[in-house]
C-alpha positions in Angstrom: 16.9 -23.9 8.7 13.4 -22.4 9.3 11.7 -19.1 8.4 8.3 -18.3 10.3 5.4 -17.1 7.5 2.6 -14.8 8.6 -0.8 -14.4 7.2 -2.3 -11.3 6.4 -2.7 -10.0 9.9 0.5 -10.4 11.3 -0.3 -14.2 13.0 1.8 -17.5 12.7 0.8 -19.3 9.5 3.3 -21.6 8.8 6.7 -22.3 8.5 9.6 -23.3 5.9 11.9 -25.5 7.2 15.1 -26.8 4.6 16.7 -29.6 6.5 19.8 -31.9 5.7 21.8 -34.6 6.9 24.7 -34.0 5.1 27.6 -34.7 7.1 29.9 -32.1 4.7 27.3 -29.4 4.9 29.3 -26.0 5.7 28.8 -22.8 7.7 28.3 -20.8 4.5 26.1 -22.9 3.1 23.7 -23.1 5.4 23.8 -19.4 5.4 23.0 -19.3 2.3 20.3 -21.7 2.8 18.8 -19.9 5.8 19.1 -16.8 3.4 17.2 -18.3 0.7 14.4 -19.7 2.9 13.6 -16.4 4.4 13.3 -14.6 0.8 11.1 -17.8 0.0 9.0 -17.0 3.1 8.7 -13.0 2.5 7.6 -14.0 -0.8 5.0 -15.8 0.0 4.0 -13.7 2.5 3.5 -10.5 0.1 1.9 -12.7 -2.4 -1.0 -13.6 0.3 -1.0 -10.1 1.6 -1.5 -8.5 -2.7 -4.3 -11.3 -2.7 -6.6 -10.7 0.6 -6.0 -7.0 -1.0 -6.3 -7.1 -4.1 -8.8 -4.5 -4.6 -6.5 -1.7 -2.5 -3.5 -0.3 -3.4 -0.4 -2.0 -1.9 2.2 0.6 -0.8 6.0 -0.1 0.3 6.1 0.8 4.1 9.2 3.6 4.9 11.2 0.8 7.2 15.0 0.3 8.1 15.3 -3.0 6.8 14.8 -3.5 2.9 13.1 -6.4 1.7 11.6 -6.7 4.7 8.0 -7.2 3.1 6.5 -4.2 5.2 3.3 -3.4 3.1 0.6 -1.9 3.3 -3.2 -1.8 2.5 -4.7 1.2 1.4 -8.4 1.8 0.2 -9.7 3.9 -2.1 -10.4 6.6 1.0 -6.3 6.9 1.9 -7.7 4.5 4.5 -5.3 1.7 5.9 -6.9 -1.3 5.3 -4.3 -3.8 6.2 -0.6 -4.3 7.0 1.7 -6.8 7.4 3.6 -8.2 10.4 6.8 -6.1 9.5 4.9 -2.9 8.6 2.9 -3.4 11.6 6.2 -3.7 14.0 7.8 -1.4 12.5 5.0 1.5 12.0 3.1 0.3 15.3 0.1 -0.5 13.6 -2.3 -2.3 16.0 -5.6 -4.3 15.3 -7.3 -1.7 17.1 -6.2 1.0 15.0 -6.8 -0.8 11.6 -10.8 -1.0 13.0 -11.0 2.8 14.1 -9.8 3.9 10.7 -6.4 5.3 9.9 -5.5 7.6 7.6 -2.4 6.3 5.1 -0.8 9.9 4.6 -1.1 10.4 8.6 1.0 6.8 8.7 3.7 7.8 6.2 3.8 11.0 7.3 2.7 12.9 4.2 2.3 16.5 6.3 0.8 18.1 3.1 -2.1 15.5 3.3 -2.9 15.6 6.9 -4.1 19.1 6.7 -6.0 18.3 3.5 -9.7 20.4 3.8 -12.4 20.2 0.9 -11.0 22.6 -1.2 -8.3 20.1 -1.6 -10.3 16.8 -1.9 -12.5 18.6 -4.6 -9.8 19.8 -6.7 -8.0 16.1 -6.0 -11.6 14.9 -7.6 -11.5 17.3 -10.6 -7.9 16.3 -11.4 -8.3 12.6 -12.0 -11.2 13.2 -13.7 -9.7 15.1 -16.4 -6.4 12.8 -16.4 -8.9 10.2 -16.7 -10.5 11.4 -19.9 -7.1 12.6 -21.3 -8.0 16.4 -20.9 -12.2 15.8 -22.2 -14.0 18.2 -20.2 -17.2 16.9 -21.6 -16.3 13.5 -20.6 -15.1 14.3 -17.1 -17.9 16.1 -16.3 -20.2 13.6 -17.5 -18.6 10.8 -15.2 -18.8 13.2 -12.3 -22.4 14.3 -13.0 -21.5 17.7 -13.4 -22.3 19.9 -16.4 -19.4 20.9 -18.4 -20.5 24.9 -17.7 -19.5 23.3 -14.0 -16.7 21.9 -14.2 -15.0 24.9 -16.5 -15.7 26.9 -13.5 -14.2 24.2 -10.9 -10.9 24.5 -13.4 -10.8 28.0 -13.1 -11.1 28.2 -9.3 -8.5 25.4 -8.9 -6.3 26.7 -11.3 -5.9 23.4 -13.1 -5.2 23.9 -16.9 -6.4 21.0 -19.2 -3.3 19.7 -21.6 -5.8 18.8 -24.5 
């Protein structure tokens, strides 16, 4: 029984291979084994995957087949950054597109994203910031460099009400 790995882009790395001799070795159980030594293999391949990554978040790609290990790499800009062999099969994520630049919510889908304008981003900006501090408007307008005169108006014209 053998089960192909694939590195972080998709290619051939490896591959497990569980072999026997045993002359009373049965039809289920080498099922069994050849189920095992795929899990082993997925496994390994999501661990390399979270480890080229590991600064970008690592998101569970929308595929037909669960546990498939179809991840992928998302940067701090929504930007996909990396995919695996599954996700990239089953989303049709080429090498080409991962160098252009390409948008995770545009990928998954996420309508409400894809028409995002500044408005949006800004208040997206304002948001964390204050869930960052807890609700402390002096803090989050200190880390983004604002004054706190600023970013009262900001929460006014976004609507967003503080919880502290």
């Amino acid at each position: 029984t053998t089960a192909p790995v694939y590195d972080h882009e998709g290619n051939l790395a490896a591959a497990l291979d569980v072999s026997s001799c045993r002359s009373d070795l049965t039809e289920g159980f080498v099922q069994l084994i050849a189920v095992a030594v795929g899990d082993a293999a997925r496994r390994i391949e999501a661990e390399n995957f979270r480890m080229v990554y590991s600064n970008a978040r690592i998101l569970l790609a929308p595929v037909a087949e669960r546990g498939a290990g179809a991840f992928i790499a998302v940067d701090a800009d929504d930007l996909v950054v990396g995919a695996t062999r599954s996700a990239r099969l089953a989303l049709g994520i080429t090498r080409e597109a991962l160098a252009k630049g390409l948008l995770a919510a545009d990928l998954l889908g996420d309508a409400a994203k894809t028409s995002e304008d500044l408005d949006d981003a800004e208040r997206g900006v304002v948001q964390r910031a204050i869930a960052r501090t807890g609700g402390n408007v002096s803090a989050a307008a200190q880390n983004l460099g604002i004054s706190r005169a600023t970013l009262h108006r900001k929460l006014a014209r976004f609507g967003i009400h503080r919880t502290h």
